[in-house]
C-alpha positions in Angstrom: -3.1 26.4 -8.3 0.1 26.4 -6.8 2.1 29.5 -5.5 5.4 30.2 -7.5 8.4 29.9 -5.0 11.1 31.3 -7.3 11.6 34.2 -10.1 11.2 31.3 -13.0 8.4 30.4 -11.6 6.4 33.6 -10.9 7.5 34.6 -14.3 6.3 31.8 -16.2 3.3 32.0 -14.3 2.8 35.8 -14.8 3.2 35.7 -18.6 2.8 32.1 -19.9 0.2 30.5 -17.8 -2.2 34.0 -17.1 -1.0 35.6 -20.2 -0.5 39.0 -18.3 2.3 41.1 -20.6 5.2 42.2 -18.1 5.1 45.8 -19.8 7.2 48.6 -18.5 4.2 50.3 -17.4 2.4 46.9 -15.7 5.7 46.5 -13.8 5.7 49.9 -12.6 2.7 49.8 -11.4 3.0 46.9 -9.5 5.9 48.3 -7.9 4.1 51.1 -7.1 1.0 49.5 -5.2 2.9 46.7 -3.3 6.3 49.1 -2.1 3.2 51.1 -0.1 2.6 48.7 2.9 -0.7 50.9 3.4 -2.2 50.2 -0.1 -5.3 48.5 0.7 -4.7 46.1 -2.2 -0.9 45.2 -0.5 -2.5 44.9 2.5 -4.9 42.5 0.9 -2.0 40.5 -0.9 -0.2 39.8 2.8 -3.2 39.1 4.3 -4.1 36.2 1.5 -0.3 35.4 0.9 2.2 36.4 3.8 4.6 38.9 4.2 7.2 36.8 2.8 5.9 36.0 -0.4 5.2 39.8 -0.6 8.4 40.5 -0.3 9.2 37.9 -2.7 7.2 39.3 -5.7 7.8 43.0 -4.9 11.8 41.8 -5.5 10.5 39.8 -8.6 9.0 42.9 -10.2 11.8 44.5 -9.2 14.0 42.3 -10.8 12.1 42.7 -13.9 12.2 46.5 -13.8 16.1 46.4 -14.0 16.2 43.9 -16.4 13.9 45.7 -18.7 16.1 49.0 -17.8 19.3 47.3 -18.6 17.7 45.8 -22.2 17.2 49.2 -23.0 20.7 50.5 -22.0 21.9 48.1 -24.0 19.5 48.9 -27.2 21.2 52.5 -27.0 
């Protein structure tokens, strides 16, 4: 399997190829876990992927986070 390198990427692997829902909630929680560098499930995620591409999806998610909070904005 090969590592997504950009936000099209990730995304289409995220919700087209694992068929994992990008739900507010999902995102959030993502957010949560990988923003705390002492999670052990963060520290896992460097250890197995780098520090970069943590950095990389913690920015993707929260990409998706204001995208989703803009969609609703605009539903208003």
């Amino acid at each position: 399997m090969m590592i997504p390198q950009d936000f099209e990427s990730w995304r289409k692997c995220i919700e087209i190829d694992c068929g994992i829902a990008l739900t507010d909630a999902f995102v959030k929680g993502r957010i949560a876990v990988y923003a705390d560098a002492q999670h052990a499930e963060t520290q896992r995620f460097i250890k197995r992927y780098g520090a970069e591409h943590h950095r990389l999806v913690l920015q993707w998610f929260r990409t998706v986070a204001e995208q989703d909070d803009l969609k609703k904005e605009e539903e208003r």
